[in-house]
N, C-alpha and C positions, 0 to 999 in steps of 0.2 A: 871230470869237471868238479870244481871245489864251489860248493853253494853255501849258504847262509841262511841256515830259517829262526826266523826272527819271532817271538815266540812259541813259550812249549807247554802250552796247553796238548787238550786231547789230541788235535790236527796235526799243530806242529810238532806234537812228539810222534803221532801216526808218519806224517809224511818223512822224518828225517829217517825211523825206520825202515818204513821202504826204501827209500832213496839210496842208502846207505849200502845197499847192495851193489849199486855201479858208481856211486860219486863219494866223493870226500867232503863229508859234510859238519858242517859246526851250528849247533843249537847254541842257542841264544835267549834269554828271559828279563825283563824287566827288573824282577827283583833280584840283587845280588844272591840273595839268602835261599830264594827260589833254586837258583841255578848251581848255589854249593848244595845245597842236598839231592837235587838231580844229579851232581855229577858222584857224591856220595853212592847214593841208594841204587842209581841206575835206573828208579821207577817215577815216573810222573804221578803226580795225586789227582789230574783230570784220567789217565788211564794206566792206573795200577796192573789189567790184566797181564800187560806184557813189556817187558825191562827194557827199556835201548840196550841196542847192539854194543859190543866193545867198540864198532868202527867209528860211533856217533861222537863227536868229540863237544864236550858240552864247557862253555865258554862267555865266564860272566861279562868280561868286558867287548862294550860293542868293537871300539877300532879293531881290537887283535880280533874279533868275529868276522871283523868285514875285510881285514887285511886279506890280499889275493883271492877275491872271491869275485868270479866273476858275473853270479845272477843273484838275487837275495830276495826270496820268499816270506812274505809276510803275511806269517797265521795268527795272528791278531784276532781280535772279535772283532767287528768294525770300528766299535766305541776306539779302540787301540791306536787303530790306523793312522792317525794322522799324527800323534803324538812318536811313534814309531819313525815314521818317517822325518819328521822335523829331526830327529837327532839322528836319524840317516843323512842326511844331508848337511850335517855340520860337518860330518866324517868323509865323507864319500858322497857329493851329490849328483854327480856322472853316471852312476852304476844302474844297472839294468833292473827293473825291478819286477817281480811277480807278487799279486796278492791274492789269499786262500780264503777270506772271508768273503759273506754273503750278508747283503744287507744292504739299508739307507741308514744315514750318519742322522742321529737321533735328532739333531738341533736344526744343521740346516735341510737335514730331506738330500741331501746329496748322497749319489753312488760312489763306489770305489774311488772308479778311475777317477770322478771332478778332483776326487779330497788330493790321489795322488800329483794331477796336473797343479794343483795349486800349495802342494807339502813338498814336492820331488821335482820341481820342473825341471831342472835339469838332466833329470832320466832320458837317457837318447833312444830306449825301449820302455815299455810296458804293457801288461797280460794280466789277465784276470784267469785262476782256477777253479773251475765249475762243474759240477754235476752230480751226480749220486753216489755217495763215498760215507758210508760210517768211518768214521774214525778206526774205533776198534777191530775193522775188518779189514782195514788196510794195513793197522800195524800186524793183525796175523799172517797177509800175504792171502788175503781170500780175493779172489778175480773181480774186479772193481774197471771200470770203465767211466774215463772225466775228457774235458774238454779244454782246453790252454785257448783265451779267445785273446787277440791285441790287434788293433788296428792294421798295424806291418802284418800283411799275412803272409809275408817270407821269412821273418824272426815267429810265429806262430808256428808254422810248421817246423821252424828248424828246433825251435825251445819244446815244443812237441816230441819231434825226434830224441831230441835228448834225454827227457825226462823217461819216454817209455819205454815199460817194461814187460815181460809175457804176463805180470799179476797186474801191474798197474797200467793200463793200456792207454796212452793218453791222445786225444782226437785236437785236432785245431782247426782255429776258426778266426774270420775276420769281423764276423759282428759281436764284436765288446761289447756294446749297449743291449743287444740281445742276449747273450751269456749272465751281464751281468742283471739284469731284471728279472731275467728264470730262476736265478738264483737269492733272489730277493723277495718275489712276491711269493715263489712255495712254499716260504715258512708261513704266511698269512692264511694260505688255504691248508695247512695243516695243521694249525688252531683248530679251525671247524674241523675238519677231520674228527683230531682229537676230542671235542666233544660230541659229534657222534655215537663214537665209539662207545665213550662214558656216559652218554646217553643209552646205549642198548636200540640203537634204531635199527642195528643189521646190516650186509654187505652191501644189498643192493642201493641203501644209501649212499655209505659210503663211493660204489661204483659210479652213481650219479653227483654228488660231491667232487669227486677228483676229477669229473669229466665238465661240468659246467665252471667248474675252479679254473682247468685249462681254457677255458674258455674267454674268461674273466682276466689271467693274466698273458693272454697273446694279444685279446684288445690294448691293453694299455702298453703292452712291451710293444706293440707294431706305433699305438700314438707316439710314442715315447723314440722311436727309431730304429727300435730293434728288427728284424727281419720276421717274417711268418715261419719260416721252416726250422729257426733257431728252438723257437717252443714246440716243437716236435721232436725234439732231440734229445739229447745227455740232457744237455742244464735246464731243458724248459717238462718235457712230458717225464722223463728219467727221474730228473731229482724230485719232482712235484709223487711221481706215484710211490717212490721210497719214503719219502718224508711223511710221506697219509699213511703208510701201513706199515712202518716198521718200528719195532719197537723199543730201538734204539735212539729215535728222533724224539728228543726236549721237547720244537714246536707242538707235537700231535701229544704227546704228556703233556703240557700246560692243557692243551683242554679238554684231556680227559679228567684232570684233575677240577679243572671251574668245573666241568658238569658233573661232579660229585659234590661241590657246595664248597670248596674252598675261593678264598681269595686271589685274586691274584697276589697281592703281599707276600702271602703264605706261601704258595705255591712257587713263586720264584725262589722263596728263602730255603723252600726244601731241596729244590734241584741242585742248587752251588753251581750250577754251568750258567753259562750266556744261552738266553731264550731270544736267535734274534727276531722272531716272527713278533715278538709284543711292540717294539722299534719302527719294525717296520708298517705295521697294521698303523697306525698313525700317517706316515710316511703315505705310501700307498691310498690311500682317503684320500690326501691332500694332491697327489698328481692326479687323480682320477677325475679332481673335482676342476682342476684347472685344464684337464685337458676333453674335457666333456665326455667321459668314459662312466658307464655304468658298470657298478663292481657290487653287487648285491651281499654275498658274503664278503667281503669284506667290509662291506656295513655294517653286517652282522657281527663280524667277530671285533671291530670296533666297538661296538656296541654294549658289548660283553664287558670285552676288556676296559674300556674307560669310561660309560655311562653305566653302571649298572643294571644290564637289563639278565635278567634270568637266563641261563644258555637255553632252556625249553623252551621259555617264549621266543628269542630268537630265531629257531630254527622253524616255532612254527609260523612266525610270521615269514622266513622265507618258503615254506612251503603253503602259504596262503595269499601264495603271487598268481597273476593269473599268467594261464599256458602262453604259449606265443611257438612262433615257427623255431625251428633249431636252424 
């Protein structure tokens, strides 16, 4: 099968590598000048560790990228998403689409799929890719385990079938709105995480953080329509306990770094990656609040991030809540 992923950052240059082993695949970049020196060097500057394949065919112009392709992955950061799409759709706006980011769209608070139903409507499919996936460990072929969720749960299983492989083993599912909020609010509980961490408070915090975190986003992802057993799974418990302890993940780095005393400013300008948990921690407030859900760290890492409150005080004010039943 001849796919299309649409850009090549860390993900999209991760996934065209795997992929690349059963399909004929063409990368794709925004910036012209991006995509001559990838096809130059062979090496991504979001993940230098390891070169695309010879098989990866890297291809600045969108048409001849989209020419006979017949599904098209967009690894975008979210911020990308829709502008990605708007010029997919001048070319090709029939085509099936899949998208690999995780997040709410900064402005209006929308998930993926809205930005897609209203940038691609003409898409006669679409699926969201979800779960717990370093980047860097998928382009080495290390055993990784994700979820393909889209409404059609017969194109889900079948786009499922296609894409897996014995390293990348990919699961499907029919709750989209479930997949994609797993995938959105764990970068917000892995801010706290992250200053935990950098706080020196210990595991058994931590264990308590990741567990009441899940807590926090199965409430709002059930408000919000997603399924209960969704956040039990790859994109809801999977990716949330990857993303709090590994230390690969940006989110759980930005607050290790606030509870060491930098800025957020700062701290983003050192990463050079997309941090989408700072996006969506706003995001996340704002349905929580409309949908009468209590989301305590997420207050808290609010809190942090856009009121200036100390990540210390923070956390001790969430731990100077009183007990309550589990």
């Amino acid at each position: 099968m001849k796919l299309a992923i649409l850009g090549a950052g860390a993900w999209g240059s991760a996934l065209a590598t795997s992929l690349s082993e059963r399909h004929e695949v063409v990368l794709w970049a925004r910036s012209a000048s991006d995509c001559q020196t990838l096809a130059r060097t062979r090496v991504s500057r979001y993940l230098p560790e390891v070169p695309l394949p010879p098989a990866v065919v890297v291809e600045p112009d969108l048409a001849r990228a989209l020419h006979g392709v017949r599904q098209v992955i967009v690894a975008t950061a979210t911020a990308g998403l829709r502008p990605t799409l708007a010029a997919v759709a001048a070319i090709a706006p029939d085509t099936d689409v899949i998208w690999a980011c995780k997040g709410f769209e900064a402005a209006s608070g929308a998930l993926p799929h809205q930005i897609v139903e209203a940038a691609l409507p003409g898409a006669p499919r679409a699926a969201a890719l979800s779960g717990p996936s370093f980047a860097l460990e998928v382009a080495r072929g290390q055993p990784t385990a994700i979820v393909l969720a889209a409404r059609d749960a017969a194109f889900a299983g079948a786009c499922a079938a296609a894409l897996n492989s014995p390293r990348l083993r990919v699961y499907s599912s029919d709750d989209l709105v479930g997949v994609e909020l797993g995938g959105a609010l764990k970068n917000v509980i892995a801010i706290a995480a992250g200053i935990g961490d950098g706080l020196g408070l210990g595991r058994n915090a931590r264990a308590a953080l990741i567990t009441r975190g899940l807590a926090e986003v199965s409430r709002l992802g059930v408000a919000m329509g997603g399924r209960p057993e969704t956040f039990a799974g790859l994109a809801g418990l999977g990716d949330l306990v990857l993303t709090c302890t590994g230390d690969l993940s940006r989110n759980r780095e930005v607050g290790v770094r606030l509870a060491q005393g930098r800025s957020l400013e700062a701290v983003l300008g050192e990463l050079g990656h997309v941090s989408e948990g700072v996006s969506s921690a706003r995001a996340a407030r704002h349905h929580a609040l409309g949908h009468g859900v209590e989301m305590p760290i997420t207050e808290a890492v609010c809190a942090v991030l856009f009121e200036g409150r100390a990540p210390r005080e923070a956390v001790q004010q969430l731990l100077a809540r009183d007990p309550r039943r589990e």
